[in-house]
C-alpha positions in Angstrom: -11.5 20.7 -27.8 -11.6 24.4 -27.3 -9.1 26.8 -25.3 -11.3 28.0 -22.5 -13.6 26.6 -20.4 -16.6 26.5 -21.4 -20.7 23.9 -21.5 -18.3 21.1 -22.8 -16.0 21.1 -19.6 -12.9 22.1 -19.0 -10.5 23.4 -21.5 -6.7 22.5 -23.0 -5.5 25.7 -21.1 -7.0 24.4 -18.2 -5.9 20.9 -18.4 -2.5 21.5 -19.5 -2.0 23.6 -15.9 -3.5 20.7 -13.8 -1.6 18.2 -15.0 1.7 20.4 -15.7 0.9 21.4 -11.7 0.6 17.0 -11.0 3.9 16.7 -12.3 5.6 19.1 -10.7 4.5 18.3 -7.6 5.5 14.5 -8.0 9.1 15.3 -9.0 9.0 17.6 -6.4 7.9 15.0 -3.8 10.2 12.6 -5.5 13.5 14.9 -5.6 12.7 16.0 -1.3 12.3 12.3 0.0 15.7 11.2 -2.0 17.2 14.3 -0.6 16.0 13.6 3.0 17.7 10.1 2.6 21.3 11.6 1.0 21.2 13.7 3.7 20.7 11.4 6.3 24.1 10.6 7.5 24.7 7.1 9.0 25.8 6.9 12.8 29.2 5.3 12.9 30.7 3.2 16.3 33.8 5.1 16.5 35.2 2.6 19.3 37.6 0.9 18.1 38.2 -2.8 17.9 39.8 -4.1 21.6 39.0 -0.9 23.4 36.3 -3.4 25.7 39.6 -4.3 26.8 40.9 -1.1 28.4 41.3 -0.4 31.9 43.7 -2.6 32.8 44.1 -5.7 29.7 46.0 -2.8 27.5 49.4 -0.7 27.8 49.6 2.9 28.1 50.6 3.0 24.3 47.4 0.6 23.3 45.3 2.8 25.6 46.6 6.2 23.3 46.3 4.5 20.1 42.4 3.7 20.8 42.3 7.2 21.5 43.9 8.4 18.5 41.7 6.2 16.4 38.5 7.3 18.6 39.4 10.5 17.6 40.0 10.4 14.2 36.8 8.4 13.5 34.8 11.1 15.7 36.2 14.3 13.9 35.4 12.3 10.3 31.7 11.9 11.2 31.8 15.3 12.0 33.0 16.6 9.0 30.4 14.0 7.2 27.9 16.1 8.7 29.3 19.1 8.2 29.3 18.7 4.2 25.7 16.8 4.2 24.8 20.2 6.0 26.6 22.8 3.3 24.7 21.1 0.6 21.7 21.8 2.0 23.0 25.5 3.0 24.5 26.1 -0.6 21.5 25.0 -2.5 20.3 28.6 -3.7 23.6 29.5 -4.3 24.4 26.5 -6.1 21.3 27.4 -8.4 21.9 30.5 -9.0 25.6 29.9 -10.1 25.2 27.1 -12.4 26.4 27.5 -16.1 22.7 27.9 -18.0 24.7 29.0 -20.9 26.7 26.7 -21.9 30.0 28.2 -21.3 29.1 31.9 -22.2 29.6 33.6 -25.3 30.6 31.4 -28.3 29.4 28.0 -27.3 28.2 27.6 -30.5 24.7 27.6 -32.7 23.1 25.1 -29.6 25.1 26.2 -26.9 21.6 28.0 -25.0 19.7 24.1 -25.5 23.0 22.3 -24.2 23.4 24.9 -21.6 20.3 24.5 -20.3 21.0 20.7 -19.9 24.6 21.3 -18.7 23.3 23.6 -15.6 20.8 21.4 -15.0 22.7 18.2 -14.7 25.2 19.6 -12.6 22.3 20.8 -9.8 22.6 18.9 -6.8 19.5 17.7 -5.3 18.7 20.3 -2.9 19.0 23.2 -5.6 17.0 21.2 -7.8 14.1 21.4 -4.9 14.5 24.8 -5.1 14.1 25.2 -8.7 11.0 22.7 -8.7 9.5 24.8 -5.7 10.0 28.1 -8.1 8.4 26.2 -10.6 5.2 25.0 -8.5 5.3 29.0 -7.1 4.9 30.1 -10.9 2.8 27.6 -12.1 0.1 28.1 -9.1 0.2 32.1 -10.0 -0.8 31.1 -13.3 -3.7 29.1 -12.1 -5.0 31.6 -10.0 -5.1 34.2 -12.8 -6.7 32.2 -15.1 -9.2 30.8 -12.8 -9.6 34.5 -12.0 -10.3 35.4 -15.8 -11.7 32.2 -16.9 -15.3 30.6 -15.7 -15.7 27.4 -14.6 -17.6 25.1 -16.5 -21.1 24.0 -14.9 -20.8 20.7 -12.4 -21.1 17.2 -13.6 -24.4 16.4 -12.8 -23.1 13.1 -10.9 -21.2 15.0 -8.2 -24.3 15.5 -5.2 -24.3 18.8 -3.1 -22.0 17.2 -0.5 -19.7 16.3 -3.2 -19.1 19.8 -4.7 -19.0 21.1 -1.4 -16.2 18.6 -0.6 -14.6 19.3 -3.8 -14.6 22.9 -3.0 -12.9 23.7 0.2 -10.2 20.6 -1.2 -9.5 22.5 -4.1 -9.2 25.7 -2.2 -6.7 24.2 0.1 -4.9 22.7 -3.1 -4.0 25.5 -4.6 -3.2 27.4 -0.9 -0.5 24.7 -0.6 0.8 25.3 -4.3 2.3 28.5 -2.5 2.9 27.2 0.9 4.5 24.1 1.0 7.1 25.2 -1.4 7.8 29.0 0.2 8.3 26.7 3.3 10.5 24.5 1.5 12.9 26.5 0.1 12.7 28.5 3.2 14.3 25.5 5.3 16.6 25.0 2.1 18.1 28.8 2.5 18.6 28.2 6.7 14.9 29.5 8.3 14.9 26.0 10.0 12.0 27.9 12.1 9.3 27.1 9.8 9.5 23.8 9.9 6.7 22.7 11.5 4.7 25.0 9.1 6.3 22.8 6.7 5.5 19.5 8.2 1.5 20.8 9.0 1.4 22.0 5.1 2.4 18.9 3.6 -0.3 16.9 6.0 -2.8 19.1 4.4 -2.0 19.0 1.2 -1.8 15.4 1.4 -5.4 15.2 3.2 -7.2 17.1 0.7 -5.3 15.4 -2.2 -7.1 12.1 -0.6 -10.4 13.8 -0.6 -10.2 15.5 -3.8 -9.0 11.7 -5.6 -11.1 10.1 -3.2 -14.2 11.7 -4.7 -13.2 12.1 -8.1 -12.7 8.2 -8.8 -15.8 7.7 -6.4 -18.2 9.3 -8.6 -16.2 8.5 -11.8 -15.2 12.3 -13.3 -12.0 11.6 -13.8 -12.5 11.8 -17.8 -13.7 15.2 -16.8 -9.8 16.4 -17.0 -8.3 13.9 -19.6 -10.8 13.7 -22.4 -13.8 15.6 -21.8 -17.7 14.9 -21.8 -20.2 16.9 -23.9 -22.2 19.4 -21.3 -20.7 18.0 -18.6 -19.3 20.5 -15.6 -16.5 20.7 -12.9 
């Protein structure tokens, strides 16, 4: 299997950035949707137990004490919220003040390795959709430069003029939402809350042309064409 692309199809170089760019973007998906749902915070019924009874049924002193409790009950939801919204607010910071190195200077012969693993552990969720957004940022750069020095090989010969026209404009908007879903992303992370319906409409697309671009490759059975490779065979 060669390097480059090439008559035999696509090459390791190639491959190796589509499917590094596939994972990425499912951890990605994965680590958003578990962060939506730890961020969710429950509603709670702060009235408490007997207050149906007030107005009446309950003394002056019953009557302050579902008060207090009301209260109390009210201002902990609030602070719930409060701290589901600073870890959403703190995520860059958090990232960029985790220990990579291990506990600095002198941490040993494999402190940089078990630094790496330390910082990363103790990422919360939302900085960790930051990092994974940096990553998909860097990783779609590097696609666009090779595919900007690097030919693509010729079309399989089983894709019809409809399909590689289909293909096309999918793959365009593919890599278009390598840089916008995630800019979008950890722009909501960081507080621009007014790009979220950029967000929303980005992840639509990215999901419609992901259906098109599987939904043709399977169809007309290339998906070899990026796992194993076929002798003169194209995109």
């Amino acid at each position: 299997m060669r390097w480059r692309n090439g008559e035999q199809g696509y090459g390791i170089i190639t491959k190796v950035l589509h499917w590094g760019t596939v994972t990425l973007l499912a951890a990605q998906l994965a680590v958003g949707y578990a962060m939506d749902d730890d961020g969710d915070v429950p509603d709670v019924d702060c009235d408490p137990p007997g207050e149906d009874r007030s107005g009446g049924d309950t003394t002056d002193a019953e009557e302050d004490r579902f008060d207090r409790l009301e209260e109390a009950c009210e201002q902990a939801q609030d602070q719930r919220e409060q701290d589901a919204d600073d870890a959403v607010g703190s995520a860059w910071s958090d990232l960029w003040t985790a220990d990579w190195t291990g506990g600095g200077v002198g941490g040993g012969a494999d402190g940089g390795a078990s630094g790496l693993l330390d910082g990363a552990a103790g990422l919360a969720l939302p900085a960790w959709h930051v990092l994974l957004g940096l990553a998909i940022i860097a990783i779609g750069v590097l696609r666009v430069v090779w595919r900007s020095t690097t030919p693509l090989p010729p079309w399989d010969p089983r894709l019809t003029r409809t399909d590689r026209k289909v293909l096309h404009h999918a793959e365009r908007i593919l890599l278009a939402m390598l840089f916008v879903v995630p800019a979008t992303g950890i722009a909501l992370v960081v507080g621009s809350t007014d790009l979220l319906p950029l967000h929303v409409a980005a992840h639509l697309f990215f999901y419609a042309a992901l259906a098109v671009h599987v939904g043709v490759v399977v169809r007309r059975r290339v998906v070899g064409r990026m796992l194993w490779g076929r002798p003169a065979a194209g995109r």
